[in-house]
N, C-alpha and C positions, 0 to 999 in steps of 0.2 A: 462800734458799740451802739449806736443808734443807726435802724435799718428800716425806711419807709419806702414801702411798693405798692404802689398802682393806687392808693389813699383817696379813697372820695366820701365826702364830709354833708353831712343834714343839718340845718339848724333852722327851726320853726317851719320843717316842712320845702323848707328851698335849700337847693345842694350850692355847697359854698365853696367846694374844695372839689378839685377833678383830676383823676389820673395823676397825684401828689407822687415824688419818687424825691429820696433822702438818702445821702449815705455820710453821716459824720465820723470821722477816724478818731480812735483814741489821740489825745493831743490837736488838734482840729480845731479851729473856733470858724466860724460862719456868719456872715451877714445877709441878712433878710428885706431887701429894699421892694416898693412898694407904693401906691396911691393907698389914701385913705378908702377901707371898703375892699379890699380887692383881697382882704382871704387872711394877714398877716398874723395879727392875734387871733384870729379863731384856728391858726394851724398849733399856735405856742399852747393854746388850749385844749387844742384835740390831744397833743402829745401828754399833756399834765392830766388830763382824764377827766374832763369836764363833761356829767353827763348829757349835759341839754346838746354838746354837740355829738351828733349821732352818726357811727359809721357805717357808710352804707357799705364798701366794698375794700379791699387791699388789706395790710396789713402794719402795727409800725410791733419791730424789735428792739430790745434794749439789752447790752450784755444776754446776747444770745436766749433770751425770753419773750415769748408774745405778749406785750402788755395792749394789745387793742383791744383788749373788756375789764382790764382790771380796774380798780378804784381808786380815785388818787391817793388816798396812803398806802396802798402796795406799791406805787411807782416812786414816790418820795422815796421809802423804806428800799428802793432798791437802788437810788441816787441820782431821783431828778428836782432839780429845785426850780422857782419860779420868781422872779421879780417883776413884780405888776406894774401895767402904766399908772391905773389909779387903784388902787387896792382901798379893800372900803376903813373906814373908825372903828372900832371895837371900843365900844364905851364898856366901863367895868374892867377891862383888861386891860394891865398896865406893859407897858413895854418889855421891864425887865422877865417878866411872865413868859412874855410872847417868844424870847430871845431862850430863855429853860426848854420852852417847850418844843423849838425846832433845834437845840442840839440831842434832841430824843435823849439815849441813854450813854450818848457820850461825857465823861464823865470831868475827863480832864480841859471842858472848854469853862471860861473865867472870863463870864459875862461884864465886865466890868471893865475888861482888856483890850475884848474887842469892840466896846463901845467906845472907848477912847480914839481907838485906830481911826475912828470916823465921827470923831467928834459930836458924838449921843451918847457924852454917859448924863450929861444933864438932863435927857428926856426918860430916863429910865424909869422913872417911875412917874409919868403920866401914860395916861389911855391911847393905847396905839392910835396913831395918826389924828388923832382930836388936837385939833386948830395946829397942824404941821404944815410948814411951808410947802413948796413943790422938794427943790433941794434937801429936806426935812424928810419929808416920805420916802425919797430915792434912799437915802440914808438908813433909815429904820429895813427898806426892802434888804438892802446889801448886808445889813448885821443881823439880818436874820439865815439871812443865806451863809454868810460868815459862821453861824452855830452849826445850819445843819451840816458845811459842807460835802455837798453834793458831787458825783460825778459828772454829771451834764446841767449844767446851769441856763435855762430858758431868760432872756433879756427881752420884756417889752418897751423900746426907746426909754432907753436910761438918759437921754438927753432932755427928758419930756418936762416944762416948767423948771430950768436948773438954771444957776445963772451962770456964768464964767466960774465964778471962784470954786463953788461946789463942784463943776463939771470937771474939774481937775483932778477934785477930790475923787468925787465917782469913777472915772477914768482907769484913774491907777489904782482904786482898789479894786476895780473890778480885771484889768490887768494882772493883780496878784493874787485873784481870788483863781482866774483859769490858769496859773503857773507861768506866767509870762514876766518875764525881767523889764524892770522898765530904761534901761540901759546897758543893755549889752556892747561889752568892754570889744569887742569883735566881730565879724563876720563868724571866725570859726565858734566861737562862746552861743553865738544865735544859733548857728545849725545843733550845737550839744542839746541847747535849753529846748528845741524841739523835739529832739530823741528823748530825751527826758519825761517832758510833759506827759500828761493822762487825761486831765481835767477837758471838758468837751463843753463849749459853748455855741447858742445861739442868739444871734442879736438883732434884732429890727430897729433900724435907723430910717428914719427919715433926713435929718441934716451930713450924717456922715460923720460928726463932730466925733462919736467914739473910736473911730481910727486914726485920732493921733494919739490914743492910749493904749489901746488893743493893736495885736495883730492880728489878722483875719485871712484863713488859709484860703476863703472860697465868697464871692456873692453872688448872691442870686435872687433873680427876680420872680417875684408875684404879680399876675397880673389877670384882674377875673378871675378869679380862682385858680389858674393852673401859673404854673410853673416854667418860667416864660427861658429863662437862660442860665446858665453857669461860667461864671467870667470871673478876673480877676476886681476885685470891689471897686478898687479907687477908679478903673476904668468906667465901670458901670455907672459910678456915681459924676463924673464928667458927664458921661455921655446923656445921664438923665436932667444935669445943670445945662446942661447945652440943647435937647432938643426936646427932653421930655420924655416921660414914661413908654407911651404909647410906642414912638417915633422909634427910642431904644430899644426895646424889643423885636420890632420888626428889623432895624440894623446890624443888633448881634446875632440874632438868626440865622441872619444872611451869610455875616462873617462867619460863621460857625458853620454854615451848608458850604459855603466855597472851598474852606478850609478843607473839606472833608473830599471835594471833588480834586 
């Protein structure tokens, strides 16, 4: 459902993004790991349609459509949502507003329900993220995404300023929000709940911490703007706690060139 080839990315006149290649399966979630700087959010951006990032060359598809010049509300409107690392205040604009206005013209969502699910119905009626904690704003991102939901759900480090207790919270709702059981009675029950699924995410972690909530079909590394490897996550994320980004990259490479000979 989401189809990126050959993707190289302009922001302020320097190419950020090079020879980008993506391919997310229906049901599919993915993790995005990464140095600060080296391309992560400006890629969750390019896909959401952010004009200041500029493409220079490739293409990304979505449910079999070219969306690489459309505007971000034709690619919302076709089912991509976005939760920001900092997403800015909206003074004047109250939450319960904000939570109407991203279930569009869905009619049967009962803002009031799912603000409970994530414990913000008390902020429902102050100004989006005005004086909201970190865990607070992760919260308000998720119940907005909750309204519109989306077919492909973009994740900027939902672990970003959250403490423990929230993280749990975030976790499994974002968990339930990509169709994932947070307890699967089975082996056989997990292989169903995968034939099942639809919902398509993306996640950029830094700590790793949302993979004891999510499950995560693929991760892959960013590095300098390209697109450094494809490996199973929890591996990656060893390998980058033990010798480092850098270091990681050139090691899966290799494993992956051997592999091949």
């Amino acid at each position: 459902m989401l189809l990126i080839e050959d993707l190289q990315v302009e922001l302020a006149g320097k190419i950020i993004l090079r020879h980008i290649d993506m391919e997310i399966k229906p049901g599919e979630t993915h993790v995005l790991f990464g140095p600060n700087g080296s391309g992560k959010t400006s890629l969750l951006m390019t896909i959401m349609g952010y004009p200041q990032y500029r493409v220079l060359a490739g293409r990304i598809m979505f449910k079999g459509v070219d969306i690489t010049h459309l505007p971000i509300n034709e690619r919302a409107k076709l089912g991509i949502g976005m939760s920001f690392q900092r997403p800015p205040t909206i003074r004047g604009l109250k939450t319960r507003q904000m939570v109407s206005i991203c279930a569009g013209e869905r009619k049967d969502v009962d803002v009031e329900a799912l603000a409970r699910a994530v414990n913000f119905y008390d902020f429902l009626d102050r100004d989006v993220n005005d004086g909201f904690s970190g865990g607070e704003i992760k919260r308000c991102e998720l119940l907005q995404l909750m309204a519109q939901d989306p077919d492909l759900f973009l994740f900027d480090e939902p672990e970003s300023g959250v403490d423990l207790e929230n993280m749990e919270l975030i976790g499994r709702t974002i968990a339930k929000l990509l169709g994932q059981s947070i307890t699967p009675k089975s082996e056989k029950s997990l292989i169903q709940q995968k034939r099942e699924r639809t919902k398509m995410g993306l996640i950029i972690t830094h700590t790793g911490h949302i993979l004891d909530y999510v499950s995560a079909t693929k991760g892959q590394v960013l590095f300098e703007g390209v697109m450094s490897c494809v490996e199973n996550p929890r591996e990656i994320l060893r390998c980058i706690r033990e010798v480092g980004y850098e270091e990681c990259v050139r090691c899966i490479i290799g494993n992956n060139s051997e592999k091949k000979h």
